[in-house]
N, C-alpha and C positions, 0 to 999 in steps of 0.2 A: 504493500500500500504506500508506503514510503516511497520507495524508489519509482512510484506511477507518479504520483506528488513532485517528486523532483523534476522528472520527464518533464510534466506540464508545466509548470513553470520555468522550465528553460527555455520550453517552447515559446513561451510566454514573452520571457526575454529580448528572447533572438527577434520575435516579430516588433516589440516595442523599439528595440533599436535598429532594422533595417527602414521601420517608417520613419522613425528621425531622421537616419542618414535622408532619406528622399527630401524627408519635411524643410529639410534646413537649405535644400539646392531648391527651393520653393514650387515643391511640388504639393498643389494645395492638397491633392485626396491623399497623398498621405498624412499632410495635415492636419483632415479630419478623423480619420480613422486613428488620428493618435492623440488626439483633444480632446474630441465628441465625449470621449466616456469619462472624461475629467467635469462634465459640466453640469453636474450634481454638485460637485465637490466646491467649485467655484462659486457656485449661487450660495451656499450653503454659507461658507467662509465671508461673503459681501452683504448678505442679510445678517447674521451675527453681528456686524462693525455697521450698516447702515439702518438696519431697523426699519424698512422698508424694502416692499418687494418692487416695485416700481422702480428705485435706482439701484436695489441689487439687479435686477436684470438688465438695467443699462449698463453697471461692473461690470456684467456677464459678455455683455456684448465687446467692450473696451477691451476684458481681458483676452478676447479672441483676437484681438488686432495687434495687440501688442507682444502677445505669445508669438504671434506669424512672424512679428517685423525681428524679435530679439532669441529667437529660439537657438540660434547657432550662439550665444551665451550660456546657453547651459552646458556643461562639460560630463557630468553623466547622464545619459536618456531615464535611465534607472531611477532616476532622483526626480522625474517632472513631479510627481504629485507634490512635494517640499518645495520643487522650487515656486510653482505654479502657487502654492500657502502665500508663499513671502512677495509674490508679483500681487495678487490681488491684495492684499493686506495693504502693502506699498498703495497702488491708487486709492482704494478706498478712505487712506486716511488722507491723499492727496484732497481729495475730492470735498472733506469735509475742514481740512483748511482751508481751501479758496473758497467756501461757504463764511468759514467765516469771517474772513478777510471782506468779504463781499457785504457779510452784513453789519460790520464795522463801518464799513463805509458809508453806507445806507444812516437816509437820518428817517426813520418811520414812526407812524404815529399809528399805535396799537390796539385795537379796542378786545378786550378779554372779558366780552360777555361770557357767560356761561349760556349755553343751547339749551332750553329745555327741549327734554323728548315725552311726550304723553307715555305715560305707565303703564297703557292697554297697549300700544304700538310696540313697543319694544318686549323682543323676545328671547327667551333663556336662554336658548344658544346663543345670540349673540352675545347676551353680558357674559356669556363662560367666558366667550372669542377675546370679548374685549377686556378679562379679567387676567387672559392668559398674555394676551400683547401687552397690556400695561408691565405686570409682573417679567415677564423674558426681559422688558426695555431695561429693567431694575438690575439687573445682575450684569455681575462682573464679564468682558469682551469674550475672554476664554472659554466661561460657560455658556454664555450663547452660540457661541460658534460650536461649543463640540454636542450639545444638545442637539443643536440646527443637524449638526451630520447625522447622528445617530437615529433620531427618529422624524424627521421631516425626509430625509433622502436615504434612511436604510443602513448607512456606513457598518461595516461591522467594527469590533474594537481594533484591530489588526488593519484593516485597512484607514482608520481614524489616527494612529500610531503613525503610520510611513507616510502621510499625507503632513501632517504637524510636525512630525521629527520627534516624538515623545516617544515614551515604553508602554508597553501595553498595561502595565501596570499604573502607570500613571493618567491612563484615560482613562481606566474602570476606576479608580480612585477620584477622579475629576467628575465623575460621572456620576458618581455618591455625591459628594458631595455641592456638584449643580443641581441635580433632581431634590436634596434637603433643603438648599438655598430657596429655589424654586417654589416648594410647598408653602416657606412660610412667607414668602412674600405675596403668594397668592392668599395666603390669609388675609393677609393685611390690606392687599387689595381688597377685595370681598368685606372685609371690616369696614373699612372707609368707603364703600360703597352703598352697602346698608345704611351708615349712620347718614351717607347726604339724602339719601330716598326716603328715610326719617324722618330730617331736618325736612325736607321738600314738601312731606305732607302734613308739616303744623299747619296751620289754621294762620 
């Protein structure tokens, strides 16, 4: 079983790096058949740091262009998943200093009504939806990023490991301890939830 094990993942090997070699003399279809199956991974790592799906998947799109133009930078094939972490990581935080640069600059004037929603219109699954967004936004970058992989896109621990550069032991540890983080801050969501829908229907 072992040595079938080995077999396939040399297999493995040999084809991730015969598409590079092509990918990098820019041949686009090798390109994709050596991307494509990274781009779970990428969406996953640009919604953990941007907290919206909207500009993760313009990440998604960036990071496709920018993998094409810089990929003969990578010096092991072996390593895209790592490197491909530290490419998207790199623009996403670009991305959100020239936001802020930009709203530094901006002199705006803000009005921060509160929305009401009528209490019959709104439904339970949305306020889980929006108990769970609030809460994910709350926690530390690392844990939303390796939650994001794990069960939004499937990652298994192993392959969440060689994609970050951690030990496997350190993302099922991480993994504890985001999913404990997670609970109580959805408490606490959900607490301060109740008490405004309280407050909302004094008299």
């Amino acid at each position: 079983m072992s040595d079938s094990s080995d077999t396939s993942r040399g297999r493995n090997e040999e084809r991730i790096i015969q598409l590079f070699r092509k990918a990098v003399r820019s041949d686009r279809d090798a390109f994709w058949q050596l991307i494509e199956p990274m781009g779970g991974l990428i969406y996953s790592i640009a919604l953990g740091i941007m907290k919206d799906p909207e500009r993760a998947r313009d990440i998604l799109h960036e990071s496709y262009v920018k993998a094409f133009k810089t990929l003969n930078n990578l010096r092991d094939p072996l390593r895209l998943a790592s490197w491909l972490h530290s490419m998207v990581t790199r623009l996403c935080y670009d991305v959100l200093r020239r936001d802020a640069r930009e709203a530094h600059g901006r002199v705006e004037v803000m009005s921060h009504t509160q929305r009401v929603v009528p209490i019959d219109k709104v439904l339970i699954k949305e306020e889980e939806l929006g108990c769970l967004e609030d809460a994910l936004s709350t926690l530390p970058e690392p844990f939303r990023v390796i939650l994001s992989m794990k069960y939004m896109n499937q990652y298994s621990c192993q392959e969440i490991a060689g994609a970050i550069g951690i030990a496997v032991g350190t993302v099922k540890s991480r993994l504890y301890e985001a999913r404990k983080l997670l609970a109580r801050r959805m408490a606490e969501v959900e607490n301060a939830h109740c008490s405004n829908m309280r407050g909302g229907l004094k008299p």
